[in-house]
N, C-alpha and C positions, 0 to 999 in steps of 0.2 A: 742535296741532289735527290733525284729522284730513281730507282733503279727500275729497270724491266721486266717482270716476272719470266721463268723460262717459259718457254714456247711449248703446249701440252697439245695441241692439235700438229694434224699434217700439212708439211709444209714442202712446197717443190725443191730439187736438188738444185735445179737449173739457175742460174743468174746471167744476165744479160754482158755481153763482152762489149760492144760498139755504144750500150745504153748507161751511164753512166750512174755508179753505185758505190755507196761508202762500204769500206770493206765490212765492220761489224757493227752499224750503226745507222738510227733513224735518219730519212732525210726527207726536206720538204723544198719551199721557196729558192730556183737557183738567187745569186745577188750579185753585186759587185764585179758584173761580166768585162773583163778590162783587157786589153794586146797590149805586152810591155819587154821590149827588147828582145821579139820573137816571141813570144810566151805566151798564150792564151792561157787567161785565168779566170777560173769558173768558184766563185764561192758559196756556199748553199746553207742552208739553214739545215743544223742537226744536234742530234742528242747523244753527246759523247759517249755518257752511261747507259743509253740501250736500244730496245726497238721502237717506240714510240713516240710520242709527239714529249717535249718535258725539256728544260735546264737548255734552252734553244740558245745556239752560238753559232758563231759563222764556219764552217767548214771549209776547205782550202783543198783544189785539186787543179793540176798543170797541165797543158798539153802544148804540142808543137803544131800538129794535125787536126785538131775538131774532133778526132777520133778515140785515139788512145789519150788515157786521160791516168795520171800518177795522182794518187790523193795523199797532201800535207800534211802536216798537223792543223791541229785547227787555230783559227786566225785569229780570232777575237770569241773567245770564249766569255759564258754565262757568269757570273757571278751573283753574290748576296744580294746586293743591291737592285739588280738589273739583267734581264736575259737581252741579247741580241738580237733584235727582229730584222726582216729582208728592209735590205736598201741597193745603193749601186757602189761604185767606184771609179776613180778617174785617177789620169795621171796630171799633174800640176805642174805643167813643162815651164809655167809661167812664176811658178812659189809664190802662186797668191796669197796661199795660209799662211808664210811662214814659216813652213815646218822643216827645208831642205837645207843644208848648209853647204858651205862652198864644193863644186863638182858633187851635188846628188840631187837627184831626182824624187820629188814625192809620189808614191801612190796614195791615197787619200779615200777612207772608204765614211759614206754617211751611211748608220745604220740607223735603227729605232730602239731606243733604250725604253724598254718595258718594263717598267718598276711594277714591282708585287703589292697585292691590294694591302689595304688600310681599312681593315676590321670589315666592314660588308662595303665598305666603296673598291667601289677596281682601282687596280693601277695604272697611272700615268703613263701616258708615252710619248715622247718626245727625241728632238731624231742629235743625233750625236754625230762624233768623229775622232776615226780612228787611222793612224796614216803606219807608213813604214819609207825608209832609207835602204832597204837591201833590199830593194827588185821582189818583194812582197813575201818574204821569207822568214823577218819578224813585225808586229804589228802593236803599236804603243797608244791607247786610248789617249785623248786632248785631254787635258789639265779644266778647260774650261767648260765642258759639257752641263746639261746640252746645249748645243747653238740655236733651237730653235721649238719652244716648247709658247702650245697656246694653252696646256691647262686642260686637256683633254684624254680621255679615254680610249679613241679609236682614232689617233694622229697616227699613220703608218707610212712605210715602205716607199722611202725617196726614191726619185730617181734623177739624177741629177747630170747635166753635160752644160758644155760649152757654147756658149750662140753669136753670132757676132763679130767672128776675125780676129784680128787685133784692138779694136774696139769694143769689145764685144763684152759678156759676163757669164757669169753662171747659170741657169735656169735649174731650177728643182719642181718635179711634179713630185706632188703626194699626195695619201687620199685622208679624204673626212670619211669615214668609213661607214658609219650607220646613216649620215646623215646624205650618200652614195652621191657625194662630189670630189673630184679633183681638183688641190689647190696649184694653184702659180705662183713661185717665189723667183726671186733676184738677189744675185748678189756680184761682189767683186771681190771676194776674199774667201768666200767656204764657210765663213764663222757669222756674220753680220748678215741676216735674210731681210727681206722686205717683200710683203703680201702683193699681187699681182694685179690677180683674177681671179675665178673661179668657172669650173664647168660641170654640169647636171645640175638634178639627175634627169637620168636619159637612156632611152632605149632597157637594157632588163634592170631593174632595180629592187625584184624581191629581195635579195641577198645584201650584205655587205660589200663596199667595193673593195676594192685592194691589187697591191702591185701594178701599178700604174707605169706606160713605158714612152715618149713619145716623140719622132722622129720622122724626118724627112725621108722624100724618094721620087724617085724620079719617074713618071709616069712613060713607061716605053715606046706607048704609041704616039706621043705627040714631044714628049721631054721636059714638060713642064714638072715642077715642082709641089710634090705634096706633101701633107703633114700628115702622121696615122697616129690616135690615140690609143695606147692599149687598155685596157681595164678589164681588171678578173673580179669574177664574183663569186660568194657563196654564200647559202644554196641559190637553186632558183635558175639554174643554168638550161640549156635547150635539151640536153642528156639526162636530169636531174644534176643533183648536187654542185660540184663549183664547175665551173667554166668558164672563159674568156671572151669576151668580145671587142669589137676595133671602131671607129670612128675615122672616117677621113676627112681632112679640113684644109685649114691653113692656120699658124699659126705666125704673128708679128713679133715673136719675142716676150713677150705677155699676156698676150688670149689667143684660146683655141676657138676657133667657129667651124664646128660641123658644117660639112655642106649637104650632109642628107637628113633628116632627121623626121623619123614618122610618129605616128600619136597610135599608132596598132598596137593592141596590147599581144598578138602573136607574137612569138619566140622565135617563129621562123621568120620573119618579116626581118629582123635585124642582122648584123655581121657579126659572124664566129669566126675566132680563129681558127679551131680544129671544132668539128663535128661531133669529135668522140666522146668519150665519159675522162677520158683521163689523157689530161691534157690543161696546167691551170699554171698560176704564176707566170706567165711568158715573161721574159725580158730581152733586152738585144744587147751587143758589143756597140758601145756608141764611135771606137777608134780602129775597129778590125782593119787589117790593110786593105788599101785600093777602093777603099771606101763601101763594101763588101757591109750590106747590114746584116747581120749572124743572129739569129734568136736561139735559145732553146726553154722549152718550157718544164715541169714537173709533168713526170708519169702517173699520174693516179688521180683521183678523187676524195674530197676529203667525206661525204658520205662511208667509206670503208676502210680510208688508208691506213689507219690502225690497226688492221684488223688483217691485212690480206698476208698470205701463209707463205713468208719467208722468213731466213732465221740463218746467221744473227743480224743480216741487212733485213731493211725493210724500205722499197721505194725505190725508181730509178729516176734520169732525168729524160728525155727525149732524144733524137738527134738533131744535132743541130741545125737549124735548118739558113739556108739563106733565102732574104725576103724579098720580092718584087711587087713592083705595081703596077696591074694591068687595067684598062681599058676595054668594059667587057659591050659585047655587042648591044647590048640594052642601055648603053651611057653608063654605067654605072662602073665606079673603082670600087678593083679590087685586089687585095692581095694574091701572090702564088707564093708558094712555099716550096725551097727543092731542098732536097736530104743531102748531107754533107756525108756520105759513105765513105770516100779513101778505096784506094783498093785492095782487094782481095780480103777482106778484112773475115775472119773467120769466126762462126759461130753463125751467121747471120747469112738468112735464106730471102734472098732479092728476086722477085718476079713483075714479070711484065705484061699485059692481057689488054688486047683489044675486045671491048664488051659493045654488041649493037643490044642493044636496049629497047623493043620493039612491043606495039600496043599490047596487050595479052599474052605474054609471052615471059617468061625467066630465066637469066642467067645465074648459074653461081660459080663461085670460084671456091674450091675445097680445102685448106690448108690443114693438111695430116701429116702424121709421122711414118706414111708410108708403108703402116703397115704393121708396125710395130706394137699400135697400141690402137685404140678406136677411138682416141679422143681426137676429136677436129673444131676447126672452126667453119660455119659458113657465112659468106659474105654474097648476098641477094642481089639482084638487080633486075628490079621491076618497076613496068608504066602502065599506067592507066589510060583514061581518056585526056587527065587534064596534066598529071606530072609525072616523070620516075622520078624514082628512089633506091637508095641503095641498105640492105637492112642486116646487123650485123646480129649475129648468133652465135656466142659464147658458150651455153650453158651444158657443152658437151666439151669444154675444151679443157679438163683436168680437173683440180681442186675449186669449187665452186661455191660450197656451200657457209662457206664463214660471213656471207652476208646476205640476208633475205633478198635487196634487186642486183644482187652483181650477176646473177646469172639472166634477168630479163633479156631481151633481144633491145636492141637501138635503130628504129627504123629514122634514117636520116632522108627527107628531101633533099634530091638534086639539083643545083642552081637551076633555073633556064638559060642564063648563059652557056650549060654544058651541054652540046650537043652530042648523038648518035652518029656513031659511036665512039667510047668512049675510051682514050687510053687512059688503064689504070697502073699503077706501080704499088709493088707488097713489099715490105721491110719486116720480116719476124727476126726478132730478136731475144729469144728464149722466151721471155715473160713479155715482152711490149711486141705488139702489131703499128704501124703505120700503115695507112692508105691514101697514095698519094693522087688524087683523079685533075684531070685536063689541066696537065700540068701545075698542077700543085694549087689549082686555084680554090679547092675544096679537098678537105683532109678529114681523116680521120685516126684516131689514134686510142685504142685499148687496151689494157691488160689481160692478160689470161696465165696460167698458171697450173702446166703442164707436168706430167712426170718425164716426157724425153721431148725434145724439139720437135715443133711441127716445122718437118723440116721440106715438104712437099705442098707445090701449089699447084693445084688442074682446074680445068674450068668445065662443068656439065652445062648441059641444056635442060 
């Protein structure tokens, strides 16, 4: 195993309450987002031994709420052999695998068993499974692993649900990662896969793909049904470093077909999920109740994530968001995002701000501590002749310097579907910001890393 050195730099006191954090340990990829007998369960890639990236296993945290969130022990832990890379999980109400015996119910998680290199070749990765009998409490790797290995170095991060009804089977998305496509498998048991399709590469592909998520929804304005591909990349993202982007299509059970697809090599030309720098891995609950599709992504950036000044966690995950699909004035689908807050939930500063956004002219919205201290963040909003945009500025917002760009500014373009003016929504959560614009159909999401809550939001002229 690998251990963490202590922490010799300064690091904020603060840690986020609504934003979800292992208590004394690294965390990255959420996984295995599963609803099971009332129970939302969130599993996440982390390093039992310390603060950074190393000896990856799946971590294990509960909730009733979206909100408060109790973390487990961990689920399926690294060993000699094999660290545990992000996958998903389901529950097998059907005992396709096998694994349940009379009166139980499987949870059933695929991960990616990452074998350790072989003298200067990399290690293998190949996607496995790992289930449990007690409502996800304890967790028994398969005897037969992996179920699905092509002999590859960048095979990652299933995602796996149900398609079909009662007729119906498995579907697994996962990515070719250097070679920045998404593959399509089938099965009828969990163990047995069979090759599809494929899809890309397409739209940003400097980077590696990874964590692949892909799901139906229902377009509001009309109620037709669409399909959203997620795909995270790193580097190479619209913010720098890793980022997410989405694809809307359809899909038959075996291939995906974008229905937009441009040959622009601009970064803004394509679909993000969040805007911000930190904001990567997204995945969804494929069974939340009421059919409620739930995402939450990782807080951070892998450009500094090792690096940013907490101690002895390092890294939060998002809030949860629930996902829709609109129909934006220009023809074009798109997702909204709205924040799963709970009430009264404390620690966390919630604002609201109508911004007209007008040719030659600036809004900003101020988030300080009121006075306590000078660190702030500001958040711009400005147009030109031909766009606004909204530009974010960290570099006075506490501990900043553990990374040469974390204090840059982030000038994001505004859709043109978002008109003046513009409702905006603020979520500080000690170290994570959310910015939620025209109803969630454009987000933004940052870190900063304050010595006391920027607990105060105004807006100047």
């Amino acid at each position: 195993m690998t251990m963490t050195p202590p922490t010799t730099t300064a690091v904020t006191p603060l840690r986020p309450s609504a934003h979800f954090t292992s208590h004394t340990s690294w965390l990255n990829d959420p996984n295995g987002l599963v609803y099971h007998q009332g129970v939302y369960h969130l599993f996440f890639q982390t390093n039992p031994f310390g603060s950074t990236w190393g000896n990856i296993s799946w971590g294990h945290a509960t909730s009733t709420d979206l909100v408060s969130w109790t973390e487990q022990t961990v689920a399926i832990p690294a060993t000699d052999e094999e660290m545990a890379f992000s996958g998903s999980a389901v529950v097998d109400t059907r005992n396709t695998a096998g694994f349940a015996n009379d009166g139980e119910t499987a949870l059933v998680a695929i991960y990616t068993s990452a074998r350790p290199p072989v003298g200067e070749k990399p290690g293998l990765q190949a996607q496995s499974l790992a289930f449990s009998t007690d409502d996800g409490a304890t967790w028994t790797r398969y005897a037969g692993n992996p179920v699905l290995d092509i002999g590859s170095s960048e095979f990652r991060d299933p995602k796996v649900f149900w398609h079909g009804g009662d007729d119906g089977n498995w579907v697994m998305v996962v990515v070719d990662a250097v070679a920045r496509k998404v593959l399509f498998y089938t099965s009828n048991n969990l163990i047995d896969w069979t090759f599809a399709s494929d899809f890309g590469p397409a739209h940003a592909t400097s980077g590696v793909w990874e964590c692949p998520d892909l799901f139906p929804l229902r377009v509001e304005e009309t109620g037709e049904t669409r399909w959203v591909l997620i795909v995270s990349m790193n580097p190479g993202a619209r913010a720098g470093g890793s980022g997410t982007q989405y694809f809307v299509g359809d899909f038959d059970g075996t291939t995906f077909v974008a229905e937009r697809l441009t040959a622009s090599d601009d970064l803004e030309e394509y679909d993000w999920l969040d805007h911000g720098r930190d904001y990567y891995a997204a995945v969804s609950f494929d069974n939340a109740p009421d059919n409620r599709r739930l995402m939450i992504g990782w807080a951070s950036n892998w450009d500094y994530a090792n690096e940013t000044p907490t101690s002895p966690w390092r890294s939060a995950m998002s809030l949860v968001r629930e996902m829709r699909l609109v129909r934006c004035a220009d023809g074009r689908h798109r997702l909204g995002q709205v924040p799963v807050i709970g009430e009264g939930h404390a620690g966390m500063t919630i604002s609201e701000h109508t911004i007209a956004v007008e040719p030659g002219s600036r809004s900003t919205i101020v988030l300080d501590s009121d006075g306590a201290t000078d660190e702030q963040v500001l958040v711009h909003f400005d147009r030109d002749a031909h766009s606004a945009s909204l530009t974010l500025e960290r570099g006075s917002s506490g501990i900043v310097d553990f990374h040469p760009r974390f204090a840059a500014p982030n000038r994001v373009p505004i859709g043109a579907h978002i008109a003046s003016p513009i409702d905006v929504r603020i979520v500080v959560d000690a170290t994570v910001i959310e910015i939620f614009l025209a109803d969630g159909t454009q987000t933004v999401t940052e870190q900063i890393f304050p010595s006391v809550p920027l607990s105060r939001a105004r807006t100047q002229q």
